[in-house]
C-alpha positions as CSV (number, residue, x, y, z in Angstrom):
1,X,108.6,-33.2,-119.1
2,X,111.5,-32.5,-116.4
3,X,110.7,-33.2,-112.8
4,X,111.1,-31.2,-110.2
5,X,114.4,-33.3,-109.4
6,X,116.1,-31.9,-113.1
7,X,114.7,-28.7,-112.5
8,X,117.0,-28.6,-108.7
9,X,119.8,-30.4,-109.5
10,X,120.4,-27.1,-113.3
11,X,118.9,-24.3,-110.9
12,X,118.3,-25.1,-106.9
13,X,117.0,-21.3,-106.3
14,X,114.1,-21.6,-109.2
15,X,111.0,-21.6,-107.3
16,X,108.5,-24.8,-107.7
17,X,104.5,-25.3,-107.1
18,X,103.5,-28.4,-108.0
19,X,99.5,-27.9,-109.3
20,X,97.9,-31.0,-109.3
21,X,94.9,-33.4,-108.3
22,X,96.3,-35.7,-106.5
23,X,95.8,-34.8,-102.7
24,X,96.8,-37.8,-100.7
25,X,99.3,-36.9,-98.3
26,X,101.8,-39.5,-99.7
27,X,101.6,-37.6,-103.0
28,X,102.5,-34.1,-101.4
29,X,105.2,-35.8,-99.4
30,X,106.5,-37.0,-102.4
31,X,106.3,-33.9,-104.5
32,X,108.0,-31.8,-102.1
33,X,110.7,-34.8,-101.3
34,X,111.3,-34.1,-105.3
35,X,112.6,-30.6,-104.5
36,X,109.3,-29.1,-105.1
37,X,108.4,-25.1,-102.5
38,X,104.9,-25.6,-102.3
39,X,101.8,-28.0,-103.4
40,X,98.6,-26.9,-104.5
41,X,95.9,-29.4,-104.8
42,X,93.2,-29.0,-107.8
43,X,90.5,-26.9,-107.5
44,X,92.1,-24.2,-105.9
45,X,91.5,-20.3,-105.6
46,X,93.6,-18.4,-107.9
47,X,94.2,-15.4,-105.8
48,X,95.6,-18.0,-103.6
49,X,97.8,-19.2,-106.2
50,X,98.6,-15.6,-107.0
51,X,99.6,-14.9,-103.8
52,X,101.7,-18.0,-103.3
53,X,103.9,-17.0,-106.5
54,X,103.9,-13.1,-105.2
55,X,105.6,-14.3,-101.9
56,X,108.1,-17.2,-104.0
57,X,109.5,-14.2,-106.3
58,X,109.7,-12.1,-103.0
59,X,111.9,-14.7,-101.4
60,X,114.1,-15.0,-104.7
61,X,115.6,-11.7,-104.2
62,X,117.1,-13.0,-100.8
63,X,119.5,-15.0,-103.2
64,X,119.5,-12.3,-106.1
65,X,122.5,-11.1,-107.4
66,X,122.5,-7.8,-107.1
67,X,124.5,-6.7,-110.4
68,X,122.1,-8.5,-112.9
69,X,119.6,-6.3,-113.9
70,X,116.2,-7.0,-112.6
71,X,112.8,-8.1,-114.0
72,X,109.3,-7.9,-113.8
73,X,107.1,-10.9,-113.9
74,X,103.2,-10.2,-114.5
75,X,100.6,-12.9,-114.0
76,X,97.0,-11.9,-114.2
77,X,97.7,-8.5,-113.5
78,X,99.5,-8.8,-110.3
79,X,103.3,-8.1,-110.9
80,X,106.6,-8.6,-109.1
81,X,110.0,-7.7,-109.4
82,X,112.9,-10.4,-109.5
């Protein structure tokens, strides 16, 4: 499994939630020290984590390059465009 390090240093604009159990505030330090947008600690709503991604693949077409053809991503029946 890559981490979130190998992930930044082959694309730095690919979006990151790290979903996990571990809630101590050393742990979410750490995971977002590793390059990772956003934490979510286990259990957690998943409209909220719906919402979360929506706003992520908003934010990627501020850095989108404009003559590749865009996509559309669908998770649970919520879509977005990339």
């Amino acid at each position: 499994m890559k981490s979130a390090r190998q992930i930044r240093q082959r694309d730095p604009r690919l979006p990151i939630i790290m979903l996990t159990a571990r809630s101590a505030a050393e742990d979410r330090i750490h995971g977002l020290e590793l390059g990772a947008d956003d934490y979510m600690v286990k259990p957690f709503h998943l409209r909220e984590l719906l919402l979360r991604v929506e706003r992520m693949l908003e934010r990627t077409t501020w850095f989108a390059d404009k003559s590749q053809p865009s996509r559309t991503i669908t998770i649970a029946g919520v879509s977005s465009r990339s």
